[in-house]
N, C-alpha and C positions, 0 to 999 in steps of 0.2 A: 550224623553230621557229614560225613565223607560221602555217601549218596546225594545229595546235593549238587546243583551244579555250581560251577567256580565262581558265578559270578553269584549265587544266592551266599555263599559261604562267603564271598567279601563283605556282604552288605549285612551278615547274620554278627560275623565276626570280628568286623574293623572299623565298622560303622554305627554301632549302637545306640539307637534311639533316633538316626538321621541326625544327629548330632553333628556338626560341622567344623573341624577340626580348627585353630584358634593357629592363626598367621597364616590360612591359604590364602589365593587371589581371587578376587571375585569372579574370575572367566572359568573356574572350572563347575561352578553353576551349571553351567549350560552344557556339558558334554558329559557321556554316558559312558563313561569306563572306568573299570575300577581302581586305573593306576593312577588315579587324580584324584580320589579319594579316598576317606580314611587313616590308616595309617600309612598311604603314599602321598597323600595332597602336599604339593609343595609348601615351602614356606622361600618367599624373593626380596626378603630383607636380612640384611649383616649385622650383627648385634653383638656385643661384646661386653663383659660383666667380671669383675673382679670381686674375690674374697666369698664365694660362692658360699652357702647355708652346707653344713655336712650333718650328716645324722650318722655317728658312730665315730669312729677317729682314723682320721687317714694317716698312712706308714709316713713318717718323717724321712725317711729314704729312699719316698720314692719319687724322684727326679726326672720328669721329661714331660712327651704331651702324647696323650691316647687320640688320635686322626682319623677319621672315615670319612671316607669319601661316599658319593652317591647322586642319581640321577634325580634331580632338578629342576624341569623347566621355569624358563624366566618369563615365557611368553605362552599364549594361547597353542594348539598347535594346526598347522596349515593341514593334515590328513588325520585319519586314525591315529592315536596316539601307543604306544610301544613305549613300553616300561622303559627299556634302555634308551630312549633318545632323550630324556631330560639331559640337561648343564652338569657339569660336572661342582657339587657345593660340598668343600669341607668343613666338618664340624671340629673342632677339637677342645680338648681342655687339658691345661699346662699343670701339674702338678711341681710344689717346691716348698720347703721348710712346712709340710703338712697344711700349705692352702691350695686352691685351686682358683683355677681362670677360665672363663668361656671364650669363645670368637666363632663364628665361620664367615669364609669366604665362596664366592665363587671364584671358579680356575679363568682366569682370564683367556682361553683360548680365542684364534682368530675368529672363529665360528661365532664364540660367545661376542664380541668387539665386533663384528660385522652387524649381526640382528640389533644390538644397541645403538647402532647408528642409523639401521632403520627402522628401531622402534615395534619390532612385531618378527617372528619366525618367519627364517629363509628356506628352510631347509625343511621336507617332509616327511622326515623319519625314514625307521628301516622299513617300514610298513610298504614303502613307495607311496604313487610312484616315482621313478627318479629319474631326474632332471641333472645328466652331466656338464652343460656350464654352467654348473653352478659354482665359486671360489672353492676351488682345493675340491672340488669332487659333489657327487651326489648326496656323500653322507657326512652329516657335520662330525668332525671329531671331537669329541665333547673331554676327553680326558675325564670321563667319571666312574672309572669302574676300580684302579687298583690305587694302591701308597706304593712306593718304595723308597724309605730311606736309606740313602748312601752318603759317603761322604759329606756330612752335614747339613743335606738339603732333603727335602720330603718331595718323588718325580708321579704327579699325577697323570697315570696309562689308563690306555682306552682297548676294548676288548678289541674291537675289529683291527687294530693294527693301526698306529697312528703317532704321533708326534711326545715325545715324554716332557711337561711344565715341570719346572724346578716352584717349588713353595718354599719360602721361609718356613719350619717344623713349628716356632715360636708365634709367628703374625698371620699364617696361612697366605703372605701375601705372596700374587705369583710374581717370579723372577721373568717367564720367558721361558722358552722353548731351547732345553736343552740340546746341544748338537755335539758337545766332547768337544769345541774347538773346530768343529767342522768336520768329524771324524766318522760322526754317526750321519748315513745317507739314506737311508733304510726307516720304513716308520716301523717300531714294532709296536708288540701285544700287550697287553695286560701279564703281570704273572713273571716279570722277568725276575731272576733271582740275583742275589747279592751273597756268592762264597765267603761264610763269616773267616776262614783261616787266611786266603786268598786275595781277597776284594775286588775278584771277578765279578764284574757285572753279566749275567748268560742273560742274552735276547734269543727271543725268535719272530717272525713278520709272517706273514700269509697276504694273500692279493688274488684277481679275479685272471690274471696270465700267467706264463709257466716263465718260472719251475715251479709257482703257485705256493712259496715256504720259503724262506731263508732263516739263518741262522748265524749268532755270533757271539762273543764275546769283548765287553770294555775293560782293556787292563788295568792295574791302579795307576800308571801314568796317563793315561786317556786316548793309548791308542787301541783300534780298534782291527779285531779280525773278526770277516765275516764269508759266512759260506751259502753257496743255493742249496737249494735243496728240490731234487723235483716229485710233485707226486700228481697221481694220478690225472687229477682235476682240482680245482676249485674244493679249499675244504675251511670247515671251522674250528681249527682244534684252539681250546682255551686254556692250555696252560701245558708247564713243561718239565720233566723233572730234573734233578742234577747231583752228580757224585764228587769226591775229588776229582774223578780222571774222567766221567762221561757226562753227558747230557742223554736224555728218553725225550724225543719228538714223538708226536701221537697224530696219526693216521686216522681217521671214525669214521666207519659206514656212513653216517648224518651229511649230507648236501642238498645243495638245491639243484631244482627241474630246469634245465638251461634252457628244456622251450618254452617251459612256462613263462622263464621269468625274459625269454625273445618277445614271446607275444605278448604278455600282461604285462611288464615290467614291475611283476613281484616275488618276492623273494621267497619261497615256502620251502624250510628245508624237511627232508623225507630220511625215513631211518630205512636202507638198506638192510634187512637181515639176512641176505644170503651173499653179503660180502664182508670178509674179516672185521675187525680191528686189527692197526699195525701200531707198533709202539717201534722206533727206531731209534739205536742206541747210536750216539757219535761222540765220538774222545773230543775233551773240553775243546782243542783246537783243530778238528778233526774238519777235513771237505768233506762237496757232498757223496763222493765218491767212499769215504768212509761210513756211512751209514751203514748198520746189520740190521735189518728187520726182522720183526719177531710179530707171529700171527695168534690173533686168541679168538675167544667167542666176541661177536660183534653186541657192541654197547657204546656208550658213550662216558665219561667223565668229565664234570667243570674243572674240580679241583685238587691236585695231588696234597696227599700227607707230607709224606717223607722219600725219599728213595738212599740205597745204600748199596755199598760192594761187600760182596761175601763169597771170598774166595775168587773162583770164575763165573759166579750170575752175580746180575746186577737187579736187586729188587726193587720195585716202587709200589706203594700205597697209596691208593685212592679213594675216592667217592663215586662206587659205578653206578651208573643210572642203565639197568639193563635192556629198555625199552624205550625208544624215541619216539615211537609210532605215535601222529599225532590224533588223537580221540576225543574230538571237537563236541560238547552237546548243542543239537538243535536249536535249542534254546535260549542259545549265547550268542544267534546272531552271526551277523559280521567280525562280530571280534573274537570264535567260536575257535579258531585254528590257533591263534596268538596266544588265546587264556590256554589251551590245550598245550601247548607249546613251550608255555613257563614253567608247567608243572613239573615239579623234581620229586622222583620218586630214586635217593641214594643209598647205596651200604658201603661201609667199611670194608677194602676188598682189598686183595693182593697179588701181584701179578711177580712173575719171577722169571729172567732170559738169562741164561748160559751160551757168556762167549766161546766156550772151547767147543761144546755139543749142538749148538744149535737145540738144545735143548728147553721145553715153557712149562710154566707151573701157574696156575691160579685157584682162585679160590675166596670167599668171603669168610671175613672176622666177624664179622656181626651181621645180625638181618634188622639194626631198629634206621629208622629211616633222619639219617646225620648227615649234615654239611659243613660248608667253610669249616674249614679244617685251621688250627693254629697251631705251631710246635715252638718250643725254642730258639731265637734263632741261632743259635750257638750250634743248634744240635744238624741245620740243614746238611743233608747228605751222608748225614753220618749217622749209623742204626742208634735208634732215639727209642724210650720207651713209653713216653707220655705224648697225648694228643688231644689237645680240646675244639670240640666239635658245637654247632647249635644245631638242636633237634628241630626238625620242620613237623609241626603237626598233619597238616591239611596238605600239605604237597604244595602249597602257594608259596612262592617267593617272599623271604623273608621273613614268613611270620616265625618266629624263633621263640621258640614257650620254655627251652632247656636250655642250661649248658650242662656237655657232658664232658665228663675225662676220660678217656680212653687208657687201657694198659695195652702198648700195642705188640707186646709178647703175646696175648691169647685172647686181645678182642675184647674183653669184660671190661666194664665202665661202669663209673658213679656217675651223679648228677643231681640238679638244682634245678629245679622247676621256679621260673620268676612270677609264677599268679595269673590267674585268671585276668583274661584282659590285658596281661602285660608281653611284651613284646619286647625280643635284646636285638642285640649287632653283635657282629664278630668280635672276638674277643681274644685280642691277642695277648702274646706274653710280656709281663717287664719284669729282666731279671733281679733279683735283690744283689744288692752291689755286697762283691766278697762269696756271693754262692757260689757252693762246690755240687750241689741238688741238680738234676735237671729240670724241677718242679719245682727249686725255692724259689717264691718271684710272684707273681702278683698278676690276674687279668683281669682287662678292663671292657668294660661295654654300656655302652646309650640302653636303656628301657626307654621305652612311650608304654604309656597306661591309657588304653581306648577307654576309661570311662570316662577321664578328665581331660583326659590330650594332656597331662602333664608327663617330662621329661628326666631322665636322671642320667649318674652316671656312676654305675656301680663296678667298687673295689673288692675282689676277691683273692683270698689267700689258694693260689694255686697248687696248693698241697691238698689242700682240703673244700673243695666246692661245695661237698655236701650243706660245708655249715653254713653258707651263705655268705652275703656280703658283709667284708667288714667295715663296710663306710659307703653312703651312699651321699652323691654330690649332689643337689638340687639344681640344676640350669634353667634360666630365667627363658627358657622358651623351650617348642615343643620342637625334635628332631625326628622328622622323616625315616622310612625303611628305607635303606640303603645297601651299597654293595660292602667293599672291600675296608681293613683295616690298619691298623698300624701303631706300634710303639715307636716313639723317638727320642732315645737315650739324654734329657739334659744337658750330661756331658758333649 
C-alpha cells in the first residue's frame, strides 16, 4: 500500500468504487485533486437535528459540545486547489441530560462574506498566484484550522496568522472578530493557548517582514501585552508551547525560496537540513530581548503535546516530523510537490533546554507514526501523564484509523483501531465533573465510513480506549476530514 503514489492511495483508499460522497457540490466533478474528493469533498449546506439515534448509552453527565472545525470550500476554486484554502465549517454536537444535537456552520469571515456577494472564489489559495489588492491581502483568512474556547465563547484561528471569530460553542453562530476591546492589533496563529490556572490567553503571529514573529499575551481582564520577536527570515512555525512562567516559540529550518516565489509568485517551502531547529524560551511576559535559544537537530513539528518546568529545564513534547524534504512522484503531475508536501511522517519525541546550563536533551518516545495530539486541559503546562493521539496510516492527512493513549512517562500506548474504511478526528478530552483522575473523562470524535459516507460521533471512556466506544451518535449527514478540535464545558 505505502509504495503507491499519494494520489493512487487517495483513490484506492477514500474513494471506493468511485463512489461520490453524498452532500458534495456538483463542481468538484470536474477538477482532479484529491482534496475534493472522498473523504475531503466538501459538503456547503448547514443542517441541524435534534434528539439524535445513539447506539449504546451516552454518560448523563456529560454536558457541553465536541467542535471541529475544518477546511471547506463554498465555491469552485480560481487555481490549483490546496487542502488548506477551504472556508473555515464547524461541526458540532451539544451533548445534555444523555441526548445529543447536531448543527454546523460556516465562520462568517470577511473573506467568506465578500465571495458570497460575488457568488464565486476571489481569492486563489496558498497555491498562488497572488494577487495583493486583493481585500485584506493575497490570502483569504479563512479561520479553519483551530477552536479555542475561553471565556464562554468557541475563537475560530487560522494557521497563517489572522484575525480570531468568536462562535457561540451552543449555535456555532459567528459573533464577529474578536479584538479584546480593541486591544488585540496583531493577527495571530492557530494554536494559541488558554492557562487553565491563569486564564492567560498566550498568542503568537508570524508575517512576510521583520521582526517576522510576535508574541503575547490576553490577561483575564482583556488587556493585552505583546512582544516582537525577530528571527531570521520569514518562517512557518505552527504552534507554541507554554509553562506557568515561560512560553517555547519554534524556529524550523522549513521556508520558502524568496526568489522563487520573486519570480513565480509561488510559495514552495524547502527543508534546510544543514540549519538548526531553534526552540526559544521567553517568560510569560517576557520582550523579545528575553528570549534564550536552544539548538537541536533540524526537523520540523505541527503539533506540541505538553511542555513543563522541572527544576532548571524547561521540557516540551511534540510530534517531530524529522524530514521535510519534499519527494514529489512523477506521476502526480502538477500537484506532485503539494500531495508530497502534506505528507506527515510524525513520532512522539522530547526535547529538553536548561536555563541555568545552557544545556539540550532530546530524544524520541515512540517510533509509531501519531498526531494531533489531546491532553487534559487542566493538565496544559504542567507534567501530565496521559496523551491521546490519531494514528495516520498512509502519511496522508487526516486519514486517522486509531486513537492511541499515550503513557507519557515511557512512550508505551494502547489503542482502538475504528475499522476498515472508517476514519476519526481529533479527539479531545471532556473532564467527568468531580474527577480527581487525569484520565476520568470521556473523548470525542466524528468517524466517516468510506463505504457509505455515513457519519457518527463516538463516546469513549478515556481511561479505557481499548474497549471502545461507549455510545455512538448517528448524525444525520456525512462530516468532512478536518483540522483541529475542541471540548466546551456546558457550564
Amino acid at each position: 500500500m505505502t509504495d503507491l503514489p499519494i494520489t493512487r492511495r487517495y483513490a484506492k483508499t477514500l474513494s471506493p468504487a468511485g463512489a461520490r460522497p453524498t452532500g458534495a457540490p456538483d463542481w468538484i466533478e470536474a477538477i482532479d485533486n484529491p482534496y475534493l474528493h472522498g473523504l475531503y469533498a466538501p459538503v456547503v449546506d448547514e443542517v441541524e437535528a435534534d434528539d439524535l439515534p445513539v447506539l449504546g448509552e451516552l454518560p448523563r453527565d456529560l454536558f457541553g459540545s465536541y467542535l471541529r472545525n475544518g477546511p471547506n470550500p463554498r465555491f469552485a476554486p480560481l487555481n490549483r486547489y490546496h487542502w488548506f484554502d477551504g472556508d473555515g465549517m464547524v461541526h458540532g454536537v451539544h451533548f445534555e441530560d444523555g441526548r445529543a444535537r447536531y448543527r454546523n456552520r460556516y465562520v462568517r469571515t470577511r473573506g467568506w462574506q465578500t465571495e458570497g456577494e460575488q457568488g464565486a472564489a476571489v481569492w486563489p489559495g496558498v497555491l498562488g498566484p497572488f494577487d495583493f489588492s486583493l481585500p485584506g491581502g493575497p490570502l483569504k483568512d479563512t479561520a479553519n484550522t483551530d477552536l479555542i474556547v475561553r471565556d464562554g465563547q468557541a475563537l475560530a484561528l487560522w494557521y497563517e496568522s489572522g484575525r480570531p471569530y468568536a462562535l457561540d460553542p451552543r449555535t456555532l453562530e459567528t459573533r464577529g472578530v474578536e479584538t479584546f476591546d480593541g486591544a488585540l492589533k496583531v493577527p495571530i496563529s492557530a494554536h494559541s493557548k488558554v492557562d487553565p490556572a491563569t486564564g492567560d490567553f498566550v498568542f503568537f503571529g508570524y508575517g512576510l517582514k521583520p521582526p517576522f514573529m510576535w508574541y503575547g499575551v490576553v490577561r483575564p481582564d482583556g488587556s493585552v501585552h505583546r512582544a516582537d520577536v525577530e528571527l531570521p527570515g520569514p518562517r512557518r512555525p505552527h504552534d507554541l508551547g507554554v509553562t506557568p512562567n515561560y512560553s517555547i516559540l519554534h524556529d524550523f529550518p522549513v521556508f520558502f525560496d524568496d526568489d522563487l516565489f520573486r519570480r513565480t509568485g509561488k510559495r514552495v517551502p524547502l527543508f534546510h537540513d544543514d540549519v538548526p531547529t531553534r526552540y526559544g524560551v521567553i517568560p510569560r511576559f517576557g520582550d523579545g530581548a528575553d528570549v534564550r535559544w536552544f539548538e537541536f537537530a533540524p526537523c520540523y513539528m505541527l503539533h506540541v503535546v505538553n511542555c513543563w518546568e522541572d527544576g532548571d529545564w524547561v521540557v516540551m513534547l511534540g510530534c517531530r516530523q524529522p524530514d521535510l524534504h519534499l519527494h514529489p512522484d512523477p506521476r502526480d503531475g502538477k500537484l506532485g510537490s503539494m500531495l508530497s508536501g502534506l505528507a506527515i511522517h510524525a513520532n512522539l519525541y522530547r526535547w529538553a533546554m536548561n536555563l541555568r546550563t545552557g544545556e539540550t536533551q532530546e530524544g524520541p518516545l515512540d517510533d509509531a507514526h501519531t498526531e494531533f495530539p489531546m491532553i487534559a486541559p487542566g493538565a496544559l503546562g504542567r507534567r501530565n501523564r496521559w496523551a491521546w493521539h490519531q494514528q495516520i496510516p498512509h502519511a496522508v492527512p487526516a486519514t486517522f484509523d486509531a486513537l492511541v493513549k499515550y503513557d507519557l512517562t515511557d512512550g508505551s500506548a494502547t489503542r482502538y483501531r475504528y475499522g476498515e474504511g472508517v476514519y476519526g478526528s481529533e479527539a479531545p478530552f471532556a473532564p467527568r465533573p468531580g474527577a480527581t483522575d487525569e484520565d476520568d473523562g470521556w473523548l470525542l470524535t466524528f468517524v466517516t465510513d468510506v463505504k457509505d459516507w455515513s457519519s457518527a460521533c463516538w463516546v469513549f471512556d478515556a481511561r479505557d480506549v481499548e474497549a471502545g466506544p461507549v455510545a455512538k451518535v448517528k448524525l444525520p449527514r456525512r462530516v468532512p476530514a478536518g483540522f483541529h478540535a475542541a471540548w466546551a464545558p456546558g457550564a
